[in-house]
C-alpha positions, 0 to 999 in steps of 0.5 A: 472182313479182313483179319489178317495177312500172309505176306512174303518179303523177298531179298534183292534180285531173288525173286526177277520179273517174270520168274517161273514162280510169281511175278508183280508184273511182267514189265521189266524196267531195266534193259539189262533184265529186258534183254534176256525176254521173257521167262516161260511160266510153269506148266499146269501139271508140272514145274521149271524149278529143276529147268537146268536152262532156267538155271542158266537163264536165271544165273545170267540175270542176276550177274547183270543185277546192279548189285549182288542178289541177297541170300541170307546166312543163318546169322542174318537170318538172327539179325533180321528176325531180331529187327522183326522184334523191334517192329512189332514192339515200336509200331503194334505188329502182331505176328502170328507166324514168321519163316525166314529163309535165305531169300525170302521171309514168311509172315502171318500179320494181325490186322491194326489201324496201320495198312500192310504195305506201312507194316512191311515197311517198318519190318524191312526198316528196322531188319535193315537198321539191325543189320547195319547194327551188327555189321551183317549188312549183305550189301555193305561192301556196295555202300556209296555216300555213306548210303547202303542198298537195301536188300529187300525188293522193292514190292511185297507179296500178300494174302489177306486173311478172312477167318479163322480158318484162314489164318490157321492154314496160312500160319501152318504153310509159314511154319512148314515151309523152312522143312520143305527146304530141307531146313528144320522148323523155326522159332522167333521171338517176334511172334505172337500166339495166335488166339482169335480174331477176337483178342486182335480185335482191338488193335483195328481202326 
C-alpha cells in the first residue's frame, strides 16, 4: 500500500532530454534540442557529471532553450518554500521532508485523497504565484500578454513510499542532499513531522 512519495520537481531547462542523469523520455519535441543528438548515459561504474565535453554539449542546449534555464537564488528559494507553505495549508499536503536547491526541489509528500501529480501541481502553483508576489519571478523579464513562463518543467519525477522504512530512507536522502552540494542542511516551515503511517491515515480516500 502506497503511504507516501519522494517526489523531484526540477526548474525549466535544468534538467534536458536525454540528460546523463535521468531522463522522462528519450523523445526531444523541439528541433533546437534535437539537433544536438543524443546525450551518452553514464557508465555503470563511473559518472558524466565532470565530462567537460557534456559541459560543452549541455551549455549549447540550454542557449538554445526559448527561455533562460532557472537556477534558484537563496531568495527565491525563500519565496518558493513559502509557496510550498501555502499549498500544504489550502489543499491538505502533508510534507515530511523538503530541500530546495538552485535547480531542482526535493519532497517527501504524505498520501491524501488528492493524487501526486494534482499535489505537485498545487506546489508549483502557489511557489509560482509567491514569486510573482515578491517580485522574484526568474522569468519575468519573458512576460508577454501579461502572462509569465513557468519556471518548473512540465513533468515531475516520483517514488512512491511503501513503509515506514521507506519514507525514513526517502526523508534522510531529502535532508542530505543540500550537503552534497556543499550547502548547509535546510529547514522549512511547510514541513510536517513525521510520525507514522498511522497519524497520515486519515487523510487517505
Amino acid at each position: 500500500m502506497i503511504h507516501g512519495y519522494h517526489v523531484i520537481i526540477v526548474t525549466y531547462g535544468s534538467w534536458l532530454p536525454n540528460d546523463p542523469r535521468g531522463s522522462w523520455s528519450d523523445f526531444v519535441a523541439a528541433w533546437e534540442l534535437y539537433r544536438f543528438g543524443r546525450v551518452p548515459r553514464a557508465p555503470a561504474n563511473g559518472s558524466l557529471s565532470n565530462n567537460p565535453q557534456l559541459a560543452i554539449q549541455r551549455g549549447q542546449i540550454q542557449r538554445s532553450l526559448k527561455y533562460p534555464a532557472v537556477q534558484f537564488t537563496g531568495q527565491q528559494a525563500r519565496a518558493v518554500g513559502n509557496g510550498f507553505l501555502n499549498a500544504a495549508n489550502k489543499n491538505r499536503i502533508t510534507i515530511w521532508a523538503c530541500s530546495i536547491l538552485p535547480e531542482h526541489v526535493h519532497l517527501v509528500l504524505g498520501r491524501c485523497a488528492k493524487s501526486c501529480e494534482t499535489k505537485t501541481n498545487f506546489l508549483k502553483g502557489e511557489a509560482t504565484k509567491e514569486l510573482n508576489k515578491q517580485n522574484l519571478h526568474p522569468l519575468a523579464a519573458h512576460s508577454k500578454d501579461g502572462r509569465t513562463p513557468t519556471p518548473w518543467a512540465k513533468k515531475h519525477w516520483q517514488v512512491y513510499l511503501d513503509s515506514e522504512q521507506a519514507i525514513e530512507n526517502a526523508m534522510a536522502y531529502v535532508l542530505d542532499n543540500p550537503e552534497k552540494e556543499g550547502k548547509p542542511r535546510q529547514t522549512w516551515p511547510c514541513v510536517t513531522p513525521f510520525t507514522g503511517i498511522e497519524s497520515n491515515i486519515v487523510s487517505y480516500p
